[in-house]
C-alpha positions in Angstrom: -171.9 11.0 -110.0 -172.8 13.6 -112.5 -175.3 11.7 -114.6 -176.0 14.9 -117.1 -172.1 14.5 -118.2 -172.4 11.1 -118.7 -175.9 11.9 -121.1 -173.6 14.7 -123.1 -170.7 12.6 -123.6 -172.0 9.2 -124.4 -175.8 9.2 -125.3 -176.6 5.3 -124.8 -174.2 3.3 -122.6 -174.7 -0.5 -124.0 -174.9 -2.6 -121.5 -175.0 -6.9 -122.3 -176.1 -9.3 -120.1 -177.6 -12.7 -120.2 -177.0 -16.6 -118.0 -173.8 -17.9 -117.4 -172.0 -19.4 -120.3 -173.9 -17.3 -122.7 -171.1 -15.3 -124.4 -171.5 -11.8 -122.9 -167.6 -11.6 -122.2 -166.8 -12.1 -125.5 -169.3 -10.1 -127.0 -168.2 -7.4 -125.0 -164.9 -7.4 -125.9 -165.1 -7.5 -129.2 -167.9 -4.5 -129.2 -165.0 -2.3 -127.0 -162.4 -2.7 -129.9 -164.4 -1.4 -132.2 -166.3 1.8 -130.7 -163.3 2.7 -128.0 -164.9 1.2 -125.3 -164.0 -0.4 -122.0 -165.9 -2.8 -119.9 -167.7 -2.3 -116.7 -168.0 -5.7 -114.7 -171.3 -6.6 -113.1 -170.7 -9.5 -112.0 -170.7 -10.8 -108.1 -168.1 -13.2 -108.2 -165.5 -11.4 -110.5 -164.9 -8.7 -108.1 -163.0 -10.8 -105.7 -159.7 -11.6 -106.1 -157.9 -15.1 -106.3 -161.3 -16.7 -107.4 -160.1 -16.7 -111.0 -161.2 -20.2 -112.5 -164.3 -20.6 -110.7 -165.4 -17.2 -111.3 -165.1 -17.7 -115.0 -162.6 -14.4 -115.5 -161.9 -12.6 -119.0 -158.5 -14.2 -120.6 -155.3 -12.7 -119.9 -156.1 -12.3 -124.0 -159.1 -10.4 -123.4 -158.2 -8.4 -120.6 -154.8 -7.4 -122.7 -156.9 -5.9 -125.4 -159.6 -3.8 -123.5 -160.0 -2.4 -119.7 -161.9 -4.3 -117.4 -163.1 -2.6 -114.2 -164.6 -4.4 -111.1 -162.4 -7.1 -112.3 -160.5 -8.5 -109.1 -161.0 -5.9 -106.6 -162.0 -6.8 -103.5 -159.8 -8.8 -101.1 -161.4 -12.8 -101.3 -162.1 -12.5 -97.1 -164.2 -10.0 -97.4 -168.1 -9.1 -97.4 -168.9 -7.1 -100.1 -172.2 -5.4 -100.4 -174.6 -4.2 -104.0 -174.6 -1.1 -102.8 -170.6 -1.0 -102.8 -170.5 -2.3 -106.2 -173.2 0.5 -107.6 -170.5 3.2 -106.3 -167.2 1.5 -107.6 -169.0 1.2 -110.9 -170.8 5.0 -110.9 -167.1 6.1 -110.5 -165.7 4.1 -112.8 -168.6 5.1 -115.8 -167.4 8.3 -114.6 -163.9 7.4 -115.3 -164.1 6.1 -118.7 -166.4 9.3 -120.0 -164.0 11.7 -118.9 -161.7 10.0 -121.2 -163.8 10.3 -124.0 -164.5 6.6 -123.7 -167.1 4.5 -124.5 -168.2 2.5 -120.6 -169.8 -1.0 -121.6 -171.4 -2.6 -118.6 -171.3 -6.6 -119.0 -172.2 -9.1 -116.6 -174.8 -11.7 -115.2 -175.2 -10.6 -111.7 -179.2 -8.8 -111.9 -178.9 -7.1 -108.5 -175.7 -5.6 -109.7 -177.3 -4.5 -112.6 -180.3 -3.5 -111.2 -178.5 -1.1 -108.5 -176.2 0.5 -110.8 -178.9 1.8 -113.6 -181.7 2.5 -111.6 -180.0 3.8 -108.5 -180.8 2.1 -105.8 -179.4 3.3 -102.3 -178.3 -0.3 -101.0 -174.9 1.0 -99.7 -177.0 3.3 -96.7 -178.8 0.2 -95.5 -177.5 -0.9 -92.1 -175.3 -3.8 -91.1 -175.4 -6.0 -88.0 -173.4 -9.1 -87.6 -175.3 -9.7 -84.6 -178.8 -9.9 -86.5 -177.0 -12.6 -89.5 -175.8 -14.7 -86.5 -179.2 -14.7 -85.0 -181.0 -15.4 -88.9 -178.1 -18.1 -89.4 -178.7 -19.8 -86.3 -182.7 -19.8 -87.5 -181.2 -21.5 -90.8 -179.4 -24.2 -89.0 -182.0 -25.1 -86.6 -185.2 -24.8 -88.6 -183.8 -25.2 -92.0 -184.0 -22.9 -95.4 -187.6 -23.3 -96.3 -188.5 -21.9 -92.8 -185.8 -19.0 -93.4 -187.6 -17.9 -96.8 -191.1 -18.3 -95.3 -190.2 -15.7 -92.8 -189.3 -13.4 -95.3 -192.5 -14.2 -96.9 -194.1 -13.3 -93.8 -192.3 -10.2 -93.7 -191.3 -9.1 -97.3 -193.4 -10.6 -99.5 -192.3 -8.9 -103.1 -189.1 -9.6 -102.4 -189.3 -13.0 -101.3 -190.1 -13.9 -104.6 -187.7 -13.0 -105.9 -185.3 -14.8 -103.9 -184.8 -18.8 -104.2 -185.1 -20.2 -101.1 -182.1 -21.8 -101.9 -180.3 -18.4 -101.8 -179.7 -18.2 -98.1 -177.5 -15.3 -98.1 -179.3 -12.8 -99.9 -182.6 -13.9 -97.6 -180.6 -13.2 -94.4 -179.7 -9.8 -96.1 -183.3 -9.0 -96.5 -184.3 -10.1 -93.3 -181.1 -8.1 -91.8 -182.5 -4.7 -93.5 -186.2 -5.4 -92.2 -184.3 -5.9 -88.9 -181.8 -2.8 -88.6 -184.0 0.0 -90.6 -187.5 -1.0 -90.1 -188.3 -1.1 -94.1 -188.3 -3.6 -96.4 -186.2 -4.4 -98.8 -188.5 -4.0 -102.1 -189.6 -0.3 -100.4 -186.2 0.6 -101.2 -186.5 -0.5 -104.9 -189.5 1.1 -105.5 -188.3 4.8 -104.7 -186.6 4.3 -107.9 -188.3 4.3 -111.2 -186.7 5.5 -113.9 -182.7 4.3 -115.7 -180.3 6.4 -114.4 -178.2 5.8 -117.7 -179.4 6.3 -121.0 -178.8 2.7 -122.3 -179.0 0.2 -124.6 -179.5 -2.9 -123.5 -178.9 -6.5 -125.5 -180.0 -9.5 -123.5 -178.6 -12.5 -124.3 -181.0 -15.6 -124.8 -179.6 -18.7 -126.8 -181.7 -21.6 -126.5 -181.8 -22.9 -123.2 -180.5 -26.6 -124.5 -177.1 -24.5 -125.9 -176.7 -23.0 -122.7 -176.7 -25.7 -120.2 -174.2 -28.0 -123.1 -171.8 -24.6 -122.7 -172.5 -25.0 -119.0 -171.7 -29.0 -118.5 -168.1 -28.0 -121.0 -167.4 -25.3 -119.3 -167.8 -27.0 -115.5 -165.7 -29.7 -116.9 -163.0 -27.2 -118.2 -163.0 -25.6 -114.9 -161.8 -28.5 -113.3 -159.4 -29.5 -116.2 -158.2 -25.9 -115.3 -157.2 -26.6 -112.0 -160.4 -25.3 -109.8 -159.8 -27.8 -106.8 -155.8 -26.3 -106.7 -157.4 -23.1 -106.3 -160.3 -23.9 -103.7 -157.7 -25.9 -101.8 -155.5 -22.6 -101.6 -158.1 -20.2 -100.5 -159.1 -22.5 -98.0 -155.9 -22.3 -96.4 -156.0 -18.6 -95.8 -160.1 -17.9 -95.5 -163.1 -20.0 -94.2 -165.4 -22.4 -96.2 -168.5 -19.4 -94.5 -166.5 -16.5 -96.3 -169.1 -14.7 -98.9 -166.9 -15.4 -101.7 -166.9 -19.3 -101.2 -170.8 -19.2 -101.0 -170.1 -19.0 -105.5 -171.4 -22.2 -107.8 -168.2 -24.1 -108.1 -166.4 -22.8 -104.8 -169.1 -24.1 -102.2 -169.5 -27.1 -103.7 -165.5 -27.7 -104.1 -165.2 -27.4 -100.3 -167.7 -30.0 -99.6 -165.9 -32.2 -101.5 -162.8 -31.7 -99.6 -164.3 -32.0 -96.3 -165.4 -35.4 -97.8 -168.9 -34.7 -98.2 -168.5 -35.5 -102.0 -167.0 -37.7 -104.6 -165.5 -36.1 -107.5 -168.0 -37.0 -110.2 -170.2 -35.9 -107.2 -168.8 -33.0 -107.6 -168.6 -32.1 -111.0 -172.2 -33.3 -111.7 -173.6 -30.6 -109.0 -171.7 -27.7 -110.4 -173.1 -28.5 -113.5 -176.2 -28.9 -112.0 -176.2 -25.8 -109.7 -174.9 -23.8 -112.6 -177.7 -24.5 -115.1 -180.2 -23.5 -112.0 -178.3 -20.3 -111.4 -178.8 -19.9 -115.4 -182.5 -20.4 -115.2 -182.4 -17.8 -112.5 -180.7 -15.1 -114.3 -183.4 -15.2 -117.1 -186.2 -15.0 -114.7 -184.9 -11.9 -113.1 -183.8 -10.5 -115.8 -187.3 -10.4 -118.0 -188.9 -9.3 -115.0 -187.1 -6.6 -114.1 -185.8 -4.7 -117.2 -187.8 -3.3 -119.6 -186.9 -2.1 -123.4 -184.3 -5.2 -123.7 -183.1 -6.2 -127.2 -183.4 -10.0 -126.8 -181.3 -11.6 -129.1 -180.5 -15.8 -129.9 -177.0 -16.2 -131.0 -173.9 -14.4 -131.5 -174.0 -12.5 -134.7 -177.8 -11.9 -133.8 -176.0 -9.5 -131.1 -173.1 -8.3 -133.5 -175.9 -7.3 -136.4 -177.8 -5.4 -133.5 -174.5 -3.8 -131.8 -173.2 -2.5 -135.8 -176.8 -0.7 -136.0 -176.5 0.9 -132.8 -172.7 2.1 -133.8 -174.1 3.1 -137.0 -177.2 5.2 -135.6 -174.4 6.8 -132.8 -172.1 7.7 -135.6 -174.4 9.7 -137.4 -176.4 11.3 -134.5 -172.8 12.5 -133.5 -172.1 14.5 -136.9 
């Protein structure tokens, strides 16, 4: 990826990103038809395919009026890594500038966006299905908190930043302290400075408006037809796939190997979701720097028209 044509051709990529339910999609959209832009995906759960509802997809309206990228890409039954995403989305920056484009990356996944602007090498880290057997069968014997005290143990810095409660991406850390001798957080630290000249808006309505949009947007979900579409995708890949692991999807298969009552149901994806929210902000003040936090929606259109404004004229 040729970073310095990127630099000539677009000096400051925006990039939004915020919790769940915060309006980033629209945001973006709306930002794309006015400078020529088209929007790069960050987020973990969008890239798969068939996981439409769940995954809280751009509209058929909103993907009709501006390209998407990393948008339905990767086949639902498989595993797929940050360091995959950082490439897909490096080539498809690369893609958009060479079209005299403006790229607008938008999405809630942190690691995603953490990978793609700074850099980080994820993609050379080994794999070893053997070691995530042996780290899963620690999980089912000993139990999650014993998993994430391990890490601890071995991987302190990045241990915290992991929720106990995020089994997968605690086996992945333990699986790259396992199969390359160095920890996880010595891999983000080779990397200091934004590989992309950016401008970054976060996203941070108060947290009682988020988790209301959350709790609607759960229950519209359902309304939409989300058990349909977990029931389908359980016919042709397992409950343990990495795509089932998403807030809505995990819990939806409980419920139909009757672990859950449908109000049950509801009530924890509304539950897990406004967690997973809580998360995103967390990560996301403590890992970016120089962010343009802004409350509400035409907060973030005011503060978009001035950065168009300032581009226009540094371009004449």
């Amino acid at each position: 990826m040729n970073t310095e044509n990127v630099q000539k051709n677009n000096p400051l990529i925006p990039v939004i990103f915020g919790p769940t339910a915060a309006g980033k999609t629209a945001l973006a959209v709306r930002l794309a038809q006015i400078v020529g832009g088209e929007i790069i995906s960050a987020d973990s759960i969008q890239v798969y395919k068939e996981l439409d509802i769940g995954a809280a997809k751009p509209s058929a309206e909103e993907l009709a009026a501006v390209r998407h990228h990393l948008v339905s890409v990767v086949e639902c039954d498989k595993e797929f890594s940050v360091g995959e995403y950082r490439v897909l989305a490096d080539s498809a920056i690369a893609d958009v500038v060479s079209r005299g484009n403006v790229p607008i990356i938008c999405g809630g996944t942190g690691l995603y966006m953490q990978a793609l602007l700074y850099g980080y090498e994820f993609a050379q880290t080994p794999r070893s299905e053997k070691t995530r057997l042996k780290y899963k069968e620690l999980l089912e014997r000993e139990g999650k908190e014993s998993l994430h005290s391990l890490l601890v143990r071995l991987d302190g810095a990045t241990a915290a930043k992991i929720h106990p409660n995020d089994t997968k991406r605690v086996i992945r850390a333990l699986e790259i302290i396992y199969c390359s001798g160095q920890k996880k957080s010595d891999n983000i630290q080779t990397v200091k400075r934004l590989k992309y000249p950016v401008f970054i808006i976060g996203l941070d309505p108060p947290r009682d408006e988020v988790y209301e949009r959350i709790n609607l947007r759960v229950i519209k979900m359902f309304e939409r037809g989300l058990l349909a579409e977990v029931k389908s995708l359980l016919t042709h890949i397992p409950p343990t796939a990495q795509s089932m692991q998403a807030i809505g999807y995990k819990e939806t298969a409980a419920y139909f190997n009757g672990l859950l009552g449908y109000d049950e149901l509801v009530a924890l994806v509304q539950k897990n979701s406004r967690n997973y929210a809580k998360r995103q902000m967390t990560f996301f003040r403590g890992q970016f720097e120089d962010i343009h936090w802004v409350g509400s929606m035409d907060e973030a259109e005011r503060l978009l028209s001035c950065h168009c404004e300032r581009q226009r004229s540094n371009q004449e």
